[in-house]
C-alpha positions in Angstrom: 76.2 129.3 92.9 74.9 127.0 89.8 76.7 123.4 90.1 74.5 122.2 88.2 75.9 118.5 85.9 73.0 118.7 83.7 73.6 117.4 80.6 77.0 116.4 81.2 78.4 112.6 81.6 81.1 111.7 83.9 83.3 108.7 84.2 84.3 107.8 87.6 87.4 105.4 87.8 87.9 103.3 91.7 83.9 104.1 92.2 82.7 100.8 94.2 83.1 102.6 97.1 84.4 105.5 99.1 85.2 109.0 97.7 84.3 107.1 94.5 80.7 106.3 95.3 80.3 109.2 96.6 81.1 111.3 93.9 79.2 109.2 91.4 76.1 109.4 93.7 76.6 113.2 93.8 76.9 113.1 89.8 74.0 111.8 89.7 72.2 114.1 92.0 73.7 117.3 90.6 71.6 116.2 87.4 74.7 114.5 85.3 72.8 112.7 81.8 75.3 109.5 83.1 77.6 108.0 85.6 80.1 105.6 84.7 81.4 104.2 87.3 84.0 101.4 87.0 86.1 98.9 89.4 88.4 95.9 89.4 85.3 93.5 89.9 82.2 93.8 88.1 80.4 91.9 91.7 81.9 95.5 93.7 80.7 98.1 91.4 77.3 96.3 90.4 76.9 96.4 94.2 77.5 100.3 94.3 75.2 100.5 91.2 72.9 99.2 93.1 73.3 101.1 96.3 72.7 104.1 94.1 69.4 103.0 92.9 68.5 102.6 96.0 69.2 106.2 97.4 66.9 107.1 94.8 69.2 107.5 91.5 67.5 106.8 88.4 68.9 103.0 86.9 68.9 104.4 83.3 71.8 106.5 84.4 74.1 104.7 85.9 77.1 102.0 84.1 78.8 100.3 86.0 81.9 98.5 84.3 84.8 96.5 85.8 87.9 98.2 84.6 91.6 97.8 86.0 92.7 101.4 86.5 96.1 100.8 85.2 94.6 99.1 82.2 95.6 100.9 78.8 92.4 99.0 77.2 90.1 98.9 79.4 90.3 102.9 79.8 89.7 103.5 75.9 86.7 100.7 76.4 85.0 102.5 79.7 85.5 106.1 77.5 83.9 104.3 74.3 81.3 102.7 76.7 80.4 106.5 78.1 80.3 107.7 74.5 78.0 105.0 73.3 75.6 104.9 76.2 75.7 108.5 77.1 76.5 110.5 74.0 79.8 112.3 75.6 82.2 112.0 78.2 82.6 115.4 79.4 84.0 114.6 82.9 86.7 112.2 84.3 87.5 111.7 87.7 90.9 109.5 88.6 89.8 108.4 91.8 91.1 104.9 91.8 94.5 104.6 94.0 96.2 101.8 96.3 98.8 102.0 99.1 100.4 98.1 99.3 103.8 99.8 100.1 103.3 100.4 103.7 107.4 101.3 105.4 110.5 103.2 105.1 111.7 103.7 101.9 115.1 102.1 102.1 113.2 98.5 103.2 109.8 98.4 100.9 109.0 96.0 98.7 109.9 97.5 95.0 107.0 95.3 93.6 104.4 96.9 96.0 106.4 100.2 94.9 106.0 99.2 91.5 102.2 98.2 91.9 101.4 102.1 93.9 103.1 104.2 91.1 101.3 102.1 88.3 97.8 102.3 90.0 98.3 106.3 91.8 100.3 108.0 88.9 100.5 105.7 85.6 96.6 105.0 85.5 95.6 108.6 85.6 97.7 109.0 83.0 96.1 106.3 80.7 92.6 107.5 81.7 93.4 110.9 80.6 94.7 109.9 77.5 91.6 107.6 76.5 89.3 110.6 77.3 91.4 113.1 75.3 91.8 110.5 72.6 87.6 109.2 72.5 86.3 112.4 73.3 87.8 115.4 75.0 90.1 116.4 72.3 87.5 117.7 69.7 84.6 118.5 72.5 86.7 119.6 75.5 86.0 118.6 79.0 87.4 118.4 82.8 89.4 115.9 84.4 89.7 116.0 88.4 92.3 114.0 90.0 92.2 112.4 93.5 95.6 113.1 94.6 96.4 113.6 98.5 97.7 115.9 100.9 100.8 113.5 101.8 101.5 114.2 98.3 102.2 118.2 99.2 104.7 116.8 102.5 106.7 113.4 103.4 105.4 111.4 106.4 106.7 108.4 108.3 106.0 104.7 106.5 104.4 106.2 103.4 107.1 107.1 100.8 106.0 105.0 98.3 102.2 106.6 98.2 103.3 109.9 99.4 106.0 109.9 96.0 103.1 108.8 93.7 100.8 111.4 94.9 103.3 113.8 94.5 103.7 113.0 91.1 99.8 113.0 90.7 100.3 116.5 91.5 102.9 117.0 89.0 100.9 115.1 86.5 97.8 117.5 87.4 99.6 120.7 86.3 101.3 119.0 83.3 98.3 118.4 81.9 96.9 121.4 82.8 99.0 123.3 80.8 99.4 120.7 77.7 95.5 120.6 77.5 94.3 124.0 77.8 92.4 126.4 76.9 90.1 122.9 76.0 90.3 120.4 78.5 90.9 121.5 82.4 92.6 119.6 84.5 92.6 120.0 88.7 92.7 117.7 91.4 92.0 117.7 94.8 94.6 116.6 98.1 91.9 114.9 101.1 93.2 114.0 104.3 92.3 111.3 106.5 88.5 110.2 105.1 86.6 107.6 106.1 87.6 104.9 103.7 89.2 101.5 104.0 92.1 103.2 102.7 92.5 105.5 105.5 91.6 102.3 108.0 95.2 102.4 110.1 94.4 106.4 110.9 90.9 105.2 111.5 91.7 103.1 114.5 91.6 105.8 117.0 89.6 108.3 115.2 88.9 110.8 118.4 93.1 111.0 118.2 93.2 111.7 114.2 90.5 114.1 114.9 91.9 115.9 117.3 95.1 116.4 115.3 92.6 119.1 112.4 92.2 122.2 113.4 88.3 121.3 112.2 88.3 118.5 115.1 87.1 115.7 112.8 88.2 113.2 110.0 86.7 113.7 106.0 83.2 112.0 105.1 83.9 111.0 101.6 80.9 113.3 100.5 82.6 116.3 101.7 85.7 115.5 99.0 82.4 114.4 96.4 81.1 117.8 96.8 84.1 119.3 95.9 85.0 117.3 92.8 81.5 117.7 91.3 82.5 121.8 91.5 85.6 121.2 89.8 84.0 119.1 87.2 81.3 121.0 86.8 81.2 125.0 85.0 81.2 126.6 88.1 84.4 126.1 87.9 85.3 127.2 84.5 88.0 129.7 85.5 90.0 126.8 86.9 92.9 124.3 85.8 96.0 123.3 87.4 94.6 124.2 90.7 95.5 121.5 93.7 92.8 122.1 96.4 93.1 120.8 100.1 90.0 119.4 101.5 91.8 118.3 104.9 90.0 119.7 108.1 92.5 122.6 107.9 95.4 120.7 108.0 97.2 122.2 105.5 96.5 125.6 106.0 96.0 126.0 109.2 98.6 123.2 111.0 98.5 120.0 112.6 100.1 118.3 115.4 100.1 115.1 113.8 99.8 113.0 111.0 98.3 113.6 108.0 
């Protein structure tokens, strides 16, 4: 199977580190023309940049931009940036996501609420828009969104994320359908990954394992590997898909949880 990025440019929102990095080194590796990868802090994603270079990725290819993700502007300015260093901006990935609301519903703080929905559902939104708006709309594309399995399912302490994912979801198919046959739109659902998102679950990681059927947690290159196919044309038969990428959690049952 060809999933190949050649010639192709991809923007990569929340990319300082994580599933982000990873899927902006694997860009780069699968022969995109150019990354850019953006975060809140210019120090953070610089740093990444960096990291990249090292690992053998060629300097010329990689932007690196600071960028709020729930920044109307600063969307249309990283999609114009793309444009102008690149040529195009054929592939977005919304990657970029918090989780300050930690508790049950009924007692969370509505600001942290507030602050998850604009960051995990409104900013997608706004990053979809810029690249439709810049680019995608005459050229057509692919957008991939990071949404989460505890978006397909409730859990304990984690309304507020697990409500925003679930409207990621939503959002996913939404667009799907408003955007085709041009512009696809998928996104994947990861379980518990090695992030600094995911650091509570990561405490005991032997016990998260043990609750996947695959008897380990997510690397962040094993969700990377899967957005590059979705972004890429091997995948050209594909929109409003949600794919798990969970250790067989979803499909296959868990004691626990994710």
């Amino acid at each position: 199977m060809d999933v190949s990025i050649a010639g192709k440019v991809a923007v990569v929102t929340g990319a300082s580190r994580g599933i982000g990095k990873a899927t902006a080194l694997e860009f780069a590796r699968s022969g995109a023309k150019g990354v850019v990868i953006t975060s809140r802090k210019q120090e953070n994603v610089e740093e990444a940049r960096a990291e990249m270079i090292e690992a053998g990725v060629d300097e010329d290819i990689i932007l690196a931009l600071a960028a709020r993700a729930d920044d109307e502007d600063a969307a249309h300015d990283a999609v114009k940036a793309a444009v102008a260093a690149f040529g195009s901006c054929d592939i977005l990935v919304n990657n970029a996501g918090t989780n300050p609301a930690f508790g049950n519903l009924m007692e969370v703080d509505l600001g942290a609420f507030d602050k998850t929905w604009s960051v995990n559902m409104r900013a997608p939104l706004l990053w979809a828009r810029a690249a439709h708006e810049v680019w995608m709309h005459d050229h057509g594309g692919s957008i991939v969104n990071v949404a989460s399995v505890a978006g397909l399912r409730p859990s304990p302490f984690m309304g507020a994320y697990n409500i925003s994912k679930a409207g990621l979801v939503h959002l996913t198919r939404q667009l799907a359908l408003e955007l085709a046959p041009g512009i696809r739109v998928n996104a994947v659902a990861p379980g518990v990954v090695k992030t600094r998102l995911a650091g509570a679950l990561l405490e005991d990681e032997e016990a998260t394992a043990a609750m996947h059927p695959l008897l380990r947690v997510g690397d962040p290159e094993d969700v990377a590997r899967l957005i590059v196919f979705l972004g890429s044309d091997a995948s050209s038969w594909m929109t409003g898909a949600i794919v798990p990428i969970d250790g067989g959690v979803t499909g296959a049952g868990s004691s626990g949880i994710t």
